[in-house]
C-alpha positions in Angstrom: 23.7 107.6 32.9 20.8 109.0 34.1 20.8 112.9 35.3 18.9 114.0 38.5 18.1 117.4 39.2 18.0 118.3 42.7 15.4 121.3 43.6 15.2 123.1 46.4 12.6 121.7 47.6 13.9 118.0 47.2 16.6 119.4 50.3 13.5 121.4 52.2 11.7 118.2 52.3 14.5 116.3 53.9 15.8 119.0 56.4 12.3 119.5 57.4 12.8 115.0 57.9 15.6 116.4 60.1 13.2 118.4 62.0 10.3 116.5 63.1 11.7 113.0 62.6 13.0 110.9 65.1 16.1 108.3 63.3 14.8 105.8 66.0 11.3 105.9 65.1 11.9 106.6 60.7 14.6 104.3 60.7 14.9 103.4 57.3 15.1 105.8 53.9 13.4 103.3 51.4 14.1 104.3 48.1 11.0 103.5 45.6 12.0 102.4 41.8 16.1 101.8 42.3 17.0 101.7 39.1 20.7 102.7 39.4 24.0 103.1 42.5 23.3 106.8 41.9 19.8 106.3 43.3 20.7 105.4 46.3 23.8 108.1 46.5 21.3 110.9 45.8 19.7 110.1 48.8 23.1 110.1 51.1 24.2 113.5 49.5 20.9 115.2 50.0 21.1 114.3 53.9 24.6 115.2 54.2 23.6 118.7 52.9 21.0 119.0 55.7 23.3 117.2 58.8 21.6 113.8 58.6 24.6 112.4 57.3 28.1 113.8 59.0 31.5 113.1 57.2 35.0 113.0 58.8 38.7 112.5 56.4 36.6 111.0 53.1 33.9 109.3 55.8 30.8 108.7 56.8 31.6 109.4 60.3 27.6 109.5 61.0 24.9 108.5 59.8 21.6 107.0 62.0 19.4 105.8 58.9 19.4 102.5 56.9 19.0 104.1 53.2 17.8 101.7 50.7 16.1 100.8 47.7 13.6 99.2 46.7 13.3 97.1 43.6 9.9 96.5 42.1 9.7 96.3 38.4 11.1 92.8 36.7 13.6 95.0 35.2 14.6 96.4 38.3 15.0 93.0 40.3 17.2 91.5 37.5 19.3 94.2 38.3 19.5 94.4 41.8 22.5 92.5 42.2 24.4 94.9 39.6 23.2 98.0 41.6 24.3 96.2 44.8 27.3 95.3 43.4 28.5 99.0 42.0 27.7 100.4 45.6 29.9 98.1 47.7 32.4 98.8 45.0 32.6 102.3 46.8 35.1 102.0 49.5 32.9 105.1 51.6 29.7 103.5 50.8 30.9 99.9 52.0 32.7 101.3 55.3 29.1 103.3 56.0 27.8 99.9 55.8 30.6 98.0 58.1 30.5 100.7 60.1 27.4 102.6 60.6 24.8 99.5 59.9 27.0 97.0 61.5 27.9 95.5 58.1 24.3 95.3 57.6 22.6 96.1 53.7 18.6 96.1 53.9 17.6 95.3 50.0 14.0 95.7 49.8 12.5 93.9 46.7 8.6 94.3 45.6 6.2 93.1 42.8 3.3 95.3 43.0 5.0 96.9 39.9 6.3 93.7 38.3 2.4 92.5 38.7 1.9 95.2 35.8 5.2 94.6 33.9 4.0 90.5 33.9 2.4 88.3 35.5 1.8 87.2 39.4 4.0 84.6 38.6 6.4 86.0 36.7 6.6 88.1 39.1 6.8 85.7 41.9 9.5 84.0 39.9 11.9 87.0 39.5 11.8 87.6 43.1 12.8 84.5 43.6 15.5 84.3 40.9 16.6 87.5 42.4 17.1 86.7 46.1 19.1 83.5 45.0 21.3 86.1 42.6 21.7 88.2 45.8 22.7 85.2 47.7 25.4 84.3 45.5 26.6 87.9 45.2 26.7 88.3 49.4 29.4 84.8 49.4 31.1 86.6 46.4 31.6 90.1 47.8 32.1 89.0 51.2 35.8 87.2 49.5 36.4 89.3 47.2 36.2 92.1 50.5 37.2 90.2 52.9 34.4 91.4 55.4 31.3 90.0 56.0 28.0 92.3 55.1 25.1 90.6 55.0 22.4 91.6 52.6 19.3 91.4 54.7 
């Protein structure tokens, strides 16, 4: 388990997002070095404190960004589809993504940083190895949830 301490001015740097950002134009939270489901929570708790993120009954009733991370080292790509896994495992993390990004979950997966844990084609190769992993794991979850989010 990994502990993250939340500072002040971790939540004055995202209600100051809230101020001069646009959701149409910023779009997308991408989360650099996902190591963990927690990673990605942080990031929807710290916007709910500052009204980027609204809850209703146990819900995300709104929410107008795509939050997601981004995998980069060879560790971190082999494992992606655990991480991806243990948040649609989280009935109000999977209904945010049926119902806020239209069933919709953006994984983002990099090398620069596997360049330096490897090689290019090592690299390369766990990319590759991941996004088939991922591809497998999108049939499996879509049946064992009986919905149909797509990992984009």
């Amino acid at each position: 388990m990994q502990l993250v301490l939340i500072q002040g001015k971790d939540i004055h740097s995202f209600a100051r997002v809230r101020l001069n950002c646009n959701c149409r134009t910023t779009g997308k939270f991408i989360i650099s070095m996902c190591q963990n489901a927690s990673d990605v929570l942080t990031v929807l708790m710290l916007m709910k404190f500052v009204g980027m993120l609204v809850t209703k009954d146990g819900e995300i009733s709104s929410c107008d960004y795509d939050v997601t991370g981004l995998f980069e080292t060879v560790d971190d790509l082999k494992s992606a589809p655990r991480i991806i896994e243990d948040l649609i495992a989280i009935d109000v993390y999977r209904n945010y993504l049926i119902k806020m990004r239209g069933g919709k979950l953006t994984v983002m997966m990099g090398y620069s940083d596997s360049v330096r844990d490897g090689s290019s084609l090592a690299a390369d190769s766990q990319v590759i190895r991941t996004a088939m992993a991922l591809q497998t794991l999108e049939e499996a979850l879509n049946n064992k949830y009986d919905t149909q989010p797509r990992l984009e």
